[in-house]
C-alpha positions in Angstrom: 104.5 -60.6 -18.4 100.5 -61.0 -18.4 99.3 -64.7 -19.6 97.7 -64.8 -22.8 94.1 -65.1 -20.9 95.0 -61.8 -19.1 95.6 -60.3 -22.2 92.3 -61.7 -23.7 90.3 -60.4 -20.9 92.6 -56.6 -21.3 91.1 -57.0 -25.0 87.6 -57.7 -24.1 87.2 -54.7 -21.7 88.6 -52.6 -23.4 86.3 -53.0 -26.5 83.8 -53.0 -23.8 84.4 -49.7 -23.0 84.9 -48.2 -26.9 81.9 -45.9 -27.7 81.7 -47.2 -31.3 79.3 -49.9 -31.6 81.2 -53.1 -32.3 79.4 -56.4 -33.7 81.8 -59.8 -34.0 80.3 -62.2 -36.9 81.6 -65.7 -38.0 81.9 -67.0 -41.8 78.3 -68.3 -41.2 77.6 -64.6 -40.3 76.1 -65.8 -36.8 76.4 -63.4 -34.3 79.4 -64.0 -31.7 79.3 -61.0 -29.7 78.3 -57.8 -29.0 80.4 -55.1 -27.0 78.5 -52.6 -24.5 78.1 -49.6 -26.7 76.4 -52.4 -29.4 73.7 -53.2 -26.8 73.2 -49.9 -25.9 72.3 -48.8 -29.7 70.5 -52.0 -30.4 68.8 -52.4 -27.4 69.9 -56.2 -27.0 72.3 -58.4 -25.2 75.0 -60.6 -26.3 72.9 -63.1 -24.4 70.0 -62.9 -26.8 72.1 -62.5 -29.6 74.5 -65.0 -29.2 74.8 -67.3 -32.4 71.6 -65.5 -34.0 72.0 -64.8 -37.8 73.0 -61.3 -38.2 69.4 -60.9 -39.8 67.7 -61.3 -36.5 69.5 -58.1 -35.6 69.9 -56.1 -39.1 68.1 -56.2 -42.1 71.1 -56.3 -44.9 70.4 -55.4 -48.1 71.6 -57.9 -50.8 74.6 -55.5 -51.7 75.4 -54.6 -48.4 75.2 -58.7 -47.6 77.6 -59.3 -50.9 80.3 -57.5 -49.5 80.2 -58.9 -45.9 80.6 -62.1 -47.2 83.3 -61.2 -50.2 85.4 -59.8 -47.1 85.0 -62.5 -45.1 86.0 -64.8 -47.8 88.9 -62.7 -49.0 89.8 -61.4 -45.5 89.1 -57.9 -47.3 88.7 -54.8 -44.9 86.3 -51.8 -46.4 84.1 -48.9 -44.9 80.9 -47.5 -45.9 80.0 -44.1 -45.2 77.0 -42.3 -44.9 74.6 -46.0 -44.9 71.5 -46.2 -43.9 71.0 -49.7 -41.8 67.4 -51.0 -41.1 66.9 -53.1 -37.8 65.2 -55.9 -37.4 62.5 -54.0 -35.7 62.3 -51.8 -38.4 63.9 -48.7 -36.7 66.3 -46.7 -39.3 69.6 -45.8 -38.4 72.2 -43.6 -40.7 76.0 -45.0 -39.7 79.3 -45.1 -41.0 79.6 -48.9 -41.1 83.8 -50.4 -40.9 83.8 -54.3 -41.6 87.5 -55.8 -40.8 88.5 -59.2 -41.0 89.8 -60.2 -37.7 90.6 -63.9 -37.3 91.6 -66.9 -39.7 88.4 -68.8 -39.2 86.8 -65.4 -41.4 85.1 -63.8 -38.7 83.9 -59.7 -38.9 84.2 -57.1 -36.8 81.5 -54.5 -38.1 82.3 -51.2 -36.4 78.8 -49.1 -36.2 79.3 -45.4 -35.7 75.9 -43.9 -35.5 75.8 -40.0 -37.3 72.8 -39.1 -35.1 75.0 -38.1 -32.4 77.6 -36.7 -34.5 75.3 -34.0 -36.2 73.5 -33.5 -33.3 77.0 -32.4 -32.0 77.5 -30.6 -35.1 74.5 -28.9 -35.0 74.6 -28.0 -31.1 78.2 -26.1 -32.0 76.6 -24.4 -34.7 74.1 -22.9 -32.3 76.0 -22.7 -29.4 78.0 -19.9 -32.1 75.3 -18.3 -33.6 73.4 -18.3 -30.1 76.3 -16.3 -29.0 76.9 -14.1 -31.9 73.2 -13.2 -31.5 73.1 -12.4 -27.9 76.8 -10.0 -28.3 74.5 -8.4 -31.3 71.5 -7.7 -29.5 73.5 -6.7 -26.2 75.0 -4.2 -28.0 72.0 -3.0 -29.5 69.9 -3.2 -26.7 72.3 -0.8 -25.0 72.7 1.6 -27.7 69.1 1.6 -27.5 68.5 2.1 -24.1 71.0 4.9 -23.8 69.0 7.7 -26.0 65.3 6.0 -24.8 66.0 7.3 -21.6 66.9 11.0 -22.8 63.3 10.7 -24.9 61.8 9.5 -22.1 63.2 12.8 -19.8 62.6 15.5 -22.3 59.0 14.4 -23.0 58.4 14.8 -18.6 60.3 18.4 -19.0 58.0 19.3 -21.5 54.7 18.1 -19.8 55.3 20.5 -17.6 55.4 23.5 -20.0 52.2 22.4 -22.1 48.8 22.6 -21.3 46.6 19.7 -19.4 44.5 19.2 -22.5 47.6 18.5 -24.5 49.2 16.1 -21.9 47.8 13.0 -23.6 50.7 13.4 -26.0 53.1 13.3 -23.7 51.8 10.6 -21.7 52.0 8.4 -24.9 55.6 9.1 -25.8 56.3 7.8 -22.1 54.2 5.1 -22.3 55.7 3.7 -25.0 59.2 5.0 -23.9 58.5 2.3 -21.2 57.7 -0.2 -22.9 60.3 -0.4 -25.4 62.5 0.1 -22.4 61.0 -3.0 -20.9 61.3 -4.9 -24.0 65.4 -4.0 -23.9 65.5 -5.4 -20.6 64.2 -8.8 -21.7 66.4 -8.7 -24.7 69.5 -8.1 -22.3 68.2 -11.4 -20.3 67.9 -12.6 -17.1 70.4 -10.3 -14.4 70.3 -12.2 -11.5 72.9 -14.6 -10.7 72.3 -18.4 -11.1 72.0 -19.6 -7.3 72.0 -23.7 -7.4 70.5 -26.0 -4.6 69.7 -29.4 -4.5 66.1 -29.7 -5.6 63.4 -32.6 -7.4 63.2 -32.0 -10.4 59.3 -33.5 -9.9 58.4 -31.0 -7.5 58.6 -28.4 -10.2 57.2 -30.2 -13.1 54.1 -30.6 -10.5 53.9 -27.0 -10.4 53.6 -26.5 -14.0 51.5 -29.2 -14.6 48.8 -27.4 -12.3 49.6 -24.2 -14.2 48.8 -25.6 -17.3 46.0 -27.3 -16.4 44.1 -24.4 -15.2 45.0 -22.5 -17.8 44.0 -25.4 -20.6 41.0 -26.1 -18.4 39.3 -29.5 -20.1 40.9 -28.4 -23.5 44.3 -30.4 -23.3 45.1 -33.3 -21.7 48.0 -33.7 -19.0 50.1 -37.0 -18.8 53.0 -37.0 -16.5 55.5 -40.1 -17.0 58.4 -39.8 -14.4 61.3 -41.2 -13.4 61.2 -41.9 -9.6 64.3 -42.8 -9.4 66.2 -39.7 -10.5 68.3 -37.8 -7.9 68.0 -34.4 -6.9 69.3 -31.9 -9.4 71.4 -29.0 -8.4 69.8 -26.2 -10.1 68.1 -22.9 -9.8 64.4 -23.4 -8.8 62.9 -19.9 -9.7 64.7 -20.3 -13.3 64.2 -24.0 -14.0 60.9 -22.9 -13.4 60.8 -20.3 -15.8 62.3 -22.6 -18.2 59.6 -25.5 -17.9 57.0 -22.8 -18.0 58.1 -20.9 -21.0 58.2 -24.1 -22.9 55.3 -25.9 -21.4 53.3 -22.5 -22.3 54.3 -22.6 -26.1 53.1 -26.4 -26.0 50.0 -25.4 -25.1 49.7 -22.5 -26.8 50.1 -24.4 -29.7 47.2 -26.6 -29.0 45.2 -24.4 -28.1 45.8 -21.8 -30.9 45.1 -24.6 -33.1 41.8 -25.6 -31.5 43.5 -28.9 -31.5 40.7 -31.5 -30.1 42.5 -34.6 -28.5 45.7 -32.6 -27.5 47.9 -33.9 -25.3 51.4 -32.9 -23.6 53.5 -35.0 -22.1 56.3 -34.3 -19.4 58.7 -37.2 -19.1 61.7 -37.8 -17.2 64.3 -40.1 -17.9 68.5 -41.0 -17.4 70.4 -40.6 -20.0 73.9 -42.4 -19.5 77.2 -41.1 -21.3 75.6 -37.6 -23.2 77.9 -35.3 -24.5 77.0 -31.6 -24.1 79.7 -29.2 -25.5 82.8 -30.5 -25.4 82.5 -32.8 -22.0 81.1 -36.4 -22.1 79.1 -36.4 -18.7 78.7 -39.9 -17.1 74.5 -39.1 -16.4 72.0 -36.4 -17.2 68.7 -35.8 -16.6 66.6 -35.5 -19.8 62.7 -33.4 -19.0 60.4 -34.0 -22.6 57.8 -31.5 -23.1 55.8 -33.2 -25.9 52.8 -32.1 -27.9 50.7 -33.3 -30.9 50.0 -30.2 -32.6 50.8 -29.3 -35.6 54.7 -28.6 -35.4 56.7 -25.6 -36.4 57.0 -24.5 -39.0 60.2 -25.4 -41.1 61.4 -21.8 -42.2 61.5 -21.3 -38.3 62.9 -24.1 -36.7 66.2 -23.3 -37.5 66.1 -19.7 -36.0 63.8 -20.6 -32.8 66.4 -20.3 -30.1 66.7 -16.3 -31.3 65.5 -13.6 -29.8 62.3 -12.1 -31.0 61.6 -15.4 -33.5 57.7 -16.4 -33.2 54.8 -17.6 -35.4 52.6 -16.0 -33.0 50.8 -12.5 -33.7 50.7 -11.9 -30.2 54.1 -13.5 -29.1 57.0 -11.7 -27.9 59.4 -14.5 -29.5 61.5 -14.3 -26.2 60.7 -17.1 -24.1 62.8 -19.8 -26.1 65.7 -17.2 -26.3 65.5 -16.8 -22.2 64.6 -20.6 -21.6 67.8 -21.5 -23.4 70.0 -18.8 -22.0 68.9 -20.3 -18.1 69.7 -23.3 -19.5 72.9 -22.8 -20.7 73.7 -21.2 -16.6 73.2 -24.6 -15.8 75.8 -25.9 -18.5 72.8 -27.8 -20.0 71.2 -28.5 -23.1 67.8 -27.9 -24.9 66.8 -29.4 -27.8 63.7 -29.3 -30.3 62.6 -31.9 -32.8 59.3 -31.2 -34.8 57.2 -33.0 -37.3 53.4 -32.3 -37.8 51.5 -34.0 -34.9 54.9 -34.4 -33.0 57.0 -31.9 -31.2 59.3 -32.3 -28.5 61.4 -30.4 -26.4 64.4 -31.7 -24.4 66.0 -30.3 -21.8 69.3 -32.0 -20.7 70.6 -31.5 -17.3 74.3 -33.0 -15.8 73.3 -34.9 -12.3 77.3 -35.7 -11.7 77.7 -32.2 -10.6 76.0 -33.6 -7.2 78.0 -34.8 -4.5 
């Protein structure tokens, strides 16, 4: 049988390894210790923590306070759901909070379970579904589509050939545009060529659009690039990675520029991200590209609905480049995200680096 120290140290890692953030308070409501996930949320280490009130880490409000101490005193378990919990360095986070007694001397266990991650989950199903439910839509349609444009396009060439020269112009514009609706079907449909993955930095491309965008945005728009040096190679498609950076790198810019935005600025960043769920698989590490701009964000009735096909705020946009951005990303079983506020809007692009051996 294991000693009773073996069985401690069992216990310890294997709250070490719990995602839910776990917090261990005394009567005095000092700070005993923190488990990994804690440290990752808060951003501190038992270390630092060790025997701090629990104010230098939370900001309690008096209610909230109350009832720590009324179930530490009456060894009195009870959850709050939905709570909004203010750090001490003023950052906001929405939790369910769990406070259980768990020794004789009246010490805590407050089990944080941040609902960030949770809706974001939420939310990525929901349009992961609708995503799909648009894309079997406009497939159909695109083909249906397709199917009698082409028969237009033939009989208007038969009868070119039976009018007269001077009348030609006609015809010439019912094949024009025959054409381009045809063209516009096959960007609907979405990218046909296979997904062909080789190791590649991840850097090299960014580079490329940065110079794409700078000689489009001339002095206009200011470039920052803030990379991580130490990320891997990525095995992804090159060409559609590309296209993917591009497309959304373009709408940044756009955006600025559009706006005759004076100090504007975009941002690609690179960072690791450790333990980020996409879909239903926890991967261990991914790569997270942020293309950021300061404009002034999208609109609300459209941020919902941006990942569609043929959704734009711009006259001259084709709304497609989201749609095909997120389809090449999803090839790569990755993720892209938007979050937008006026003078803030970010895109992130998640990658899984495991998938490298």
């Amino acid at each position: 049988m294991p000693s009773p120290q073996q069985t401690s140290q069992a216990l310890a890692s294997l709250v070490n390894h719990l995602t839910t953030a776990i917090v261990l308070v005394n009567a005095r409501m000092d700070i005993i210790a923190l488990n990994l996930a804690a440290e990752n949320l808060f951003r501190v280490s038992t270390h630092q923590m060790h025997m701090e009130p629990i104010g230098t880490l939370l900001l309690l409000d008096p209610q909230l306070k109350q009832q720590l101490l009324h179930s530490s005193n009456y060894q009195q378990s009870f959850t709050s759901r939905d709570t909004e919990i203010q750090q001490a360095n003023g950052h906001k986070l929405w939790v369910d909070l769990t406070v259980t007694p768990v020794d004789e001397q009246s010490s805590l266990a407050l089990e944080i379970q941040p609902l960030a991650r949770m809706k974001r989950l939420t939310q990525e199903a929901r349009m992961t579904t609708q995503q799909q439910a648009s894309s079997n839509l406009i497939r159909n349609l695109a083909h249906e589509i397709k199917n009698p444009l082409g028969g237009i396009r033939g009989a208007a060439q038969l009868l070119q050939r039976e009018l007269n020269p001077s009348l030609h112009e006609f015809t010439d514009i019912i094949i024009s545009e025959s054409d381009r609706l045809r063209d516009l079907v096959d960007r609907l449909l979405g990218p046909q060529r296979q997904t062909q993955k080789q190791a590649y930095n991840i850097h090299q491309i960014l580079d490329k659009i940065e110079q794409l965008l700078r000689a489009e945005a001339g002095s206009q728009v200011q470039l920052i690039r803030d990379y991580d040096p130490s990320l891997p190679e990525l095995l992804i498609d090159a060409n559609q990675m590309t296209q993917v950076l591009l497309n959304v790198g373009r709408n940044a810019l756009q955006a600025l520029v559009e706006n005759q935005i004076s100090d504007g600025i975009i941002r690609l960043k690179t960072r690791a991200v450790r333990r980020f769920t996409i879909g239903n698989v926890c991967h261990r590490l991914v790569c997270c590209i942020s293309i950021t701009d300061n404009g002034h964000g999208i609109a609300a009735d459209l941020k919902e609905g941006i990942f569609f096909p043929l959704v734009t705020h711009r006259a001259q946009g084709s709304g497609l480049g989201l749609s095909i951005a997120q389809s090449l990303i999803q090839q790569h079983q990755g993720l892209i995200e938007c979050d937008s506020q006026k003078g803030h809007t970010c895109f992130n692009i998640y990658l899984p680096m495991e998938t490298l051996s």
